[in-house]
N, C-alpha and C positions, 0 to 999 in steps of 0.2 A: 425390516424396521422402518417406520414413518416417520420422516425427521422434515421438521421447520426450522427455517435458519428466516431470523427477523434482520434482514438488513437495510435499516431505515432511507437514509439516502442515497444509500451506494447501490445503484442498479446494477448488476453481474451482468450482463448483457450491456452496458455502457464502454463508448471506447475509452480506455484508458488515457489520462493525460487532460482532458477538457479542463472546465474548470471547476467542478463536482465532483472530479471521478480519479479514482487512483488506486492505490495497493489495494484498499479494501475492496472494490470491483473483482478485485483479481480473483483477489483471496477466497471469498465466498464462492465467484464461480468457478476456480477450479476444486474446491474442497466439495461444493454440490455434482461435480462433474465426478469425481474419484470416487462419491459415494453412491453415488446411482448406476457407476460402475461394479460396483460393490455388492450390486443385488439392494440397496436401502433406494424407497420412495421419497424423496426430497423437493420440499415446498421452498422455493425465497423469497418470501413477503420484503416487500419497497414499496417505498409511495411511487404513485403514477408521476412520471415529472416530462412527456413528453405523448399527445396525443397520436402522431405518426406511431408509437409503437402497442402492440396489442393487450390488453389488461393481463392474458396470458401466453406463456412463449415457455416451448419449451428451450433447456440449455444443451442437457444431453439425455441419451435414452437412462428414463427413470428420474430424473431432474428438469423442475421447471421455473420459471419467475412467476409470481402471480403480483401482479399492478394494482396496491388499493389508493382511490383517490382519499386525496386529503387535502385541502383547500381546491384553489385552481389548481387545474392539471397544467406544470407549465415548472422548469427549473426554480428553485429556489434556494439562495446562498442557506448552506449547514449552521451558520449561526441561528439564523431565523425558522427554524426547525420549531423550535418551541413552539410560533404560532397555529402551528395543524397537529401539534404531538398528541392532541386528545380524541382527535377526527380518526388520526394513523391509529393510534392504540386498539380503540373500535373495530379500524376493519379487521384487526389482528384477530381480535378475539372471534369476529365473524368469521373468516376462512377456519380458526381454527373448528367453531360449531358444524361449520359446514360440513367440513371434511370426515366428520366424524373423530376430530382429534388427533394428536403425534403420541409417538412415543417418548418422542426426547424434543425438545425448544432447544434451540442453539441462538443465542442473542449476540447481536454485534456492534460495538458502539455504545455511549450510554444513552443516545435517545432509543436504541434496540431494546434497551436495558427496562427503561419503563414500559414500553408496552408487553415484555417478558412479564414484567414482574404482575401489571394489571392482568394476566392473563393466569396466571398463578396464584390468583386471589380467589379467582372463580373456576378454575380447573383444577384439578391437582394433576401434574403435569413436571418431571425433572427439568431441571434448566441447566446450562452450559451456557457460559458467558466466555468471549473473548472480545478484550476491552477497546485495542488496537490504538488508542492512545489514551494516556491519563490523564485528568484536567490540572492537577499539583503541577506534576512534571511540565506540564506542556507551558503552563502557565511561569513556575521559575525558569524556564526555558528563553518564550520569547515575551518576555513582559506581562502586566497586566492591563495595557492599554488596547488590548484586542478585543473587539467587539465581543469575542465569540466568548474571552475570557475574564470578563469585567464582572463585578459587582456580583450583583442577585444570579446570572447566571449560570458562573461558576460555581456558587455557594451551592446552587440546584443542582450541577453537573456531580459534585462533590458528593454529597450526601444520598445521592440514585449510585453510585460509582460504589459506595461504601454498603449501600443495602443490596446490592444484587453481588457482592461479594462474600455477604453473608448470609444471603441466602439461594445461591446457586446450589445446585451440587456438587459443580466442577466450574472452574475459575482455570482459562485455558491462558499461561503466560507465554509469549515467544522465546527469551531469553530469561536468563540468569540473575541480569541486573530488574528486569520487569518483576519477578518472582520476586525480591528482596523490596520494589517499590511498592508492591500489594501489601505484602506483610508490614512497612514502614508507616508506610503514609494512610492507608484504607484498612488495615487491619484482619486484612482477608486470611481465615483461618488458613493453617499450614496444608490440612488434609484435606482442606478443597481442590488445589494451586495442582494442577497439573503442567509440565514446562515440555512444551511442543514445537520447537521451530516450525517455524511455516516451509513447505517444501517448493520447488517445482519445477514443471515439466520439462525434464530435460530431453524429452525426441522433439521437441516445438523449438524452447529454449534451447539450441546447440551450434557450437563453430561452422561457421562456413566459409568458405573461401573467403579471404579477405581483399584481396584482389578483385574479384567475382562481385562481392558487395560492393566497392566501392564503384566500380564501374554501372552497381546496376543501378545505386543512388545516385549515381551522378557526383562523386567526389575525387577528388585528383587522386593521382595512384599513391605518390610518394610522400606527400602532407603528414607529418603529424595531426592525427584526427581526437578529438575530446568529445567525451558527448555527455549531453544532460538529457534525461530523462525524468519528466514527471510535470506535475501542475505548477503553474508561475504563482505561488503565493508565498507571500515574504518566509516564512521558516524554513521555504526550500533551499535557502541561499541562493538563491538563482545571479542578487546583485551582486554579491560576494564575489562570485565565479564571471562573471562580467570583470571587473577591475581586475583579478587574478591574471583571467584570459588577456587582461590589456600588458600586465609584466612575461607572460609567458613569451607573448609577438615579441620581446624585444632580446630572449634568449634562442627564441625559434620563430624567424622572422612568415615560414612557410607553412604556421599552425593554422587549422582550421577546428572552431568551435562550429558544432551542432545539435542542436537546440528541438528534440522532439518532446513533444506538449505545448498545451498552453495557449500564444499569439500563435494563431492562424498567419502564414508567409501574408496573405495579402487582405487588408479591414477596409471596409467599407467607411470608418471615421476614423481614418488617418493611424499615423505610427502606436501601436501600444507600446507600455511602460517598458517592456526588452529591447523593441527596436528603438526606442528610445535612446537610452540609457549605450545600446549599441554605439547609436550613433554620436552619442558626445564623446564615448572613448576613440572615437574613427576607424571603428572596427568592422563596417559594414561592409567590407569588401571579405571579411575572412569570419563571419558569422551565419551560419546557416541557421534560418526559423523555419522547419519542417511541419508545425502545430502536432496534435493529435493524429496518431495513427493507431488504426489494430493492433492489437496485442500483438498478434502473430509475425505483425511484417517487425516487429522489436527487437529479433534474434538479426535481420541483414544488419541494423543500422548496431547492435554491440559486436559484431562480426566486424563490419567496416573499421572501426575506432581502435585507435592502440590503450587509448585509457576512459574509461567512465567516472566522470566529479559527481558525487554525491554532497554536496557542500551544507546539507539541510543544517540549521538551529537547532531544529532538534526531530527526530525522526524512532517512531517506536520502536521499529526494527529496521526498517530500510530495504525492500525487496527488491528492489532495481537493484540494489549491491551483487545481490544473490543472482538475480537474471542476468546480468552481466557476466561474472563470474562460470554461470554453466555457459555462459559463450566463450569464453577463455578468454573474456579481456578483464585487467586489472582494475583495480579500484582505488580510489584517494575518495577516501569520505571523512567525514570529520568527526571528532569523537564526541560521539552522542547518543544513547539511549542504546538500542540493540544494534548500531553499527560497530560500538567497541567492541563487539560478541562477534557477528559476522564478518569483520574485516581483520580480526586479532591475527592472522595468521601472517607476517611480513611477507612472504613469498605470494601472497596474493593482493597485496598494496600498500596502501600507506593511511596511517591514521594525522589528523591534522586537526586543531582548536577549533571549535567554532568562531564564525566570524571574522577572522584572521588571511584577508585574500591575499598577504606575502607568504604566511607557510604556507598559503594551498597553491598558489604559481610553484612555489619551491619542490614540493611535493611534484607535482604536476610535471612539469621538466624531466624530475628525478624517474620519474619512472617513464617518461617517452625515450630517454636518451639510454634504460639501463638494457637487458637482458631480456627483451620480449619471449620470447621460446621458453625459457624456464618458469616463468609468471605464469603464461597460456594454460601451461600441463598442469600448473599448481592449483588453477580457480578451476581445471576442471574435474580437479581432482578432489577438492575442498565439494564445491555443489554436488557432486555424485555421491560424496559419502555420507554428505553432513543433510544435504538438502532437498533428497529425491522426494519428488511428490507420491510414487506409494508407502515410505515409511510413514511421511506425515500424516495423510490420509489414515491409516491403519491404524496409527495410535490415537488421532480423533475418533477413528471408529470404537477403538475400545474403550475411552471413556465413556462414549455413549453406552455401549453394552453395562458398563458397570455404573453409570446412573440408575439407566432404567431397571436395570437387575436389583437394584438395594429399593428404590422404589415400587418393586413386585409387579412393573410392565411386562418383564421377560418370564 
């Protein structure tokens, strides 16, 4: 099977954590990884956003990225997506000529969304959409004073949001509560909405010596360790867990907060907004800024830590919950969006309000100080059953089979 997966800004081959780049990186590339495992040909069309890397590359055998320019080749913040959306949509349609066609379109995102949909104007071609976050939600979430979420552009986010849900053939939700926000808010017919947790790799993502990692980061043996994972933009909670981490030092005077993603440890124009924000709580002696690292080296540093803060506003599913978890460290994220889903299980951590940096200190504490051993076996017993990247895979596979199958590709 010949599968295209349109992942507009999210490069798969990008390190996770920058300022661009996150779960959806992931997600694409290990889903393009599983399936070109799988015996399936897999294309992931992204805009070029970095000239050092090659227009094509592949990911794994059978899976590659292909790089279409669309403005300057050169990063560009996701809100401002709109200004090359028509350039991106173009090259879509060209690789898709080229190639001689897919069998199945897989879109992600809703700028993925319109150039699926132009693409499906002029091809007849199945489509599979997976949204990865919703503009309603996102928007009663964290205001409407967001750039990305204001005015004319969300009314556009909304209405592409609501036509590729009607006219996909499969509509891929994470969770339970996303499955109910398609049907509420967008209208996405019932027997489109297939409900797929995102999986993953747990021989990559798994326990290692906690000892062993902590020595090999560089972090004290017996510290209470926290860690945050992901990009510093405000729905992450990142300041939340900043103020939290400053009442946590004063129940666990020996706590260390560490900080991968995001500010780079050392900037060429002075402190950014974390170490900032660090430094007026006087936390700089007991806050590690790690920036962006590989994916891969992700499992020492949730190995290292006794708890991972998820503190996000609002977060579609929340996969660092889940990669944390197949490392057998516990979880305090807040209840939002698909973390009420992946964190439900109390034996694998603690659910807490958003916004609220006294529950999440409280939180926090509560699970450094409780029953590590029993938590460990719990998350790893949760991600193995609930979130192994071959079920996931397998049942994305067979959506595709039965698009393309009711479409007469197969």
């Amino acid at each position: 099977m010949r599968v295209l997966h349109i992942s507009d800004h999210a490069d798969p081959l990008a390190t996770p954590g920058g300022e661009f780049c996150g779960g959806q990186n992931v997600y694409v590339r290990e889903l393009a990884r599983r399936l070109g495992g799988a015996g399936c040909t897999v294309d992931v069309v992204t805009r070029w956003a970095d000239r050092g890397l090659a227009r094509r590359e592949p990911i794994a055998p059978g899976a590659r990225t292909v790089r279409v320019p669309a403005g300057p080749v050169g990063p560009l913040p996701r809100e401002r997506f709109g200004e090359v959306l028509d350039e991106f949509c173009e090259g879509v349609v060209r690789l898709h000529e080229e190639a001689g066609g897919y069998d199945v379109v897989h879109s992600h995102y809703w700028y993925s969304a319109v150039a699926a949909l132009r693409l499906a104007d002029r091809h007849p071609v199945p489509l599979v959409h997976t949204h990865h976050s919703l503009g309603a939600v996102r928007r009663a979430a964290i205001g409407r004073d967001t750039a990305d979420e204001a005015g004319e552009h969300f009314a556009a986010r909304h209405r592409t949001e609501r036509r590729i849900g009607l006219r996909a053939a499969a509509v891929v939700a994470s969770s339970t509560g996303e499955l109910t926000d398609l049907q509420r808010l967008l209208g996405t017919p019932r027997h489109a909405l297939q409900m797929v947790p995102p999986g993953v790799d747990t021989t990559l993502l798994a326990p290692r010596d906690p000892a062993l990692a902590r020595a090999e980061l560089g972090l004290p043996a017996e510290a209470p360790v926290v860690l945050f994972v992901g990009r510093l933009e405000p729905r992450k909670g990142w300041e939340d867990l900043v103020r939290a981490f400053a009442l946590v030092r004063r129940a666990l005077p020996e706590a260390v907060l560490v900080v991968v993603g995001g500010e780079a440890p050392q900037r060429r124009d002075g402190p950014g907004p974390l170490a900032a924000l660090v430094e007026r709580y006087g936390l700089a002696g007991s806050v590690e800024l790690r920036g962006p690292v590989p994916h891969a080296a992700t499992a020492r540093y949730y190995s290292a830590a006794d708890v991972t803060a998820v503190p996000s506003h609002y977060e579609p599913f929340g996969l660092v919950a889940v990669e944390s978890m197949a490392c057998g460290t516990p979880v305090v994220a807040t209840r939002v969006g698909g973390l009420r889903w992946s964190v439900a299980d109390p034996r694998v951590g603690v659910l807490v309000p958003p916004r609220d940096p006294a529950a999440l200190a409280t939180a926090l504490v509560e699970v450094l100080t409780s029953g590590a051993a029993e938590r460990r076996q719990a998350c790893r017993e949760r991600a193995a059953g609930v979130y192994g990247a071959e079920r996931w895979a397998g049942d994305i596979l067979a959506v595709y089979h039965r698009v393309a199958a009711a479409a007469g590709v197969e």
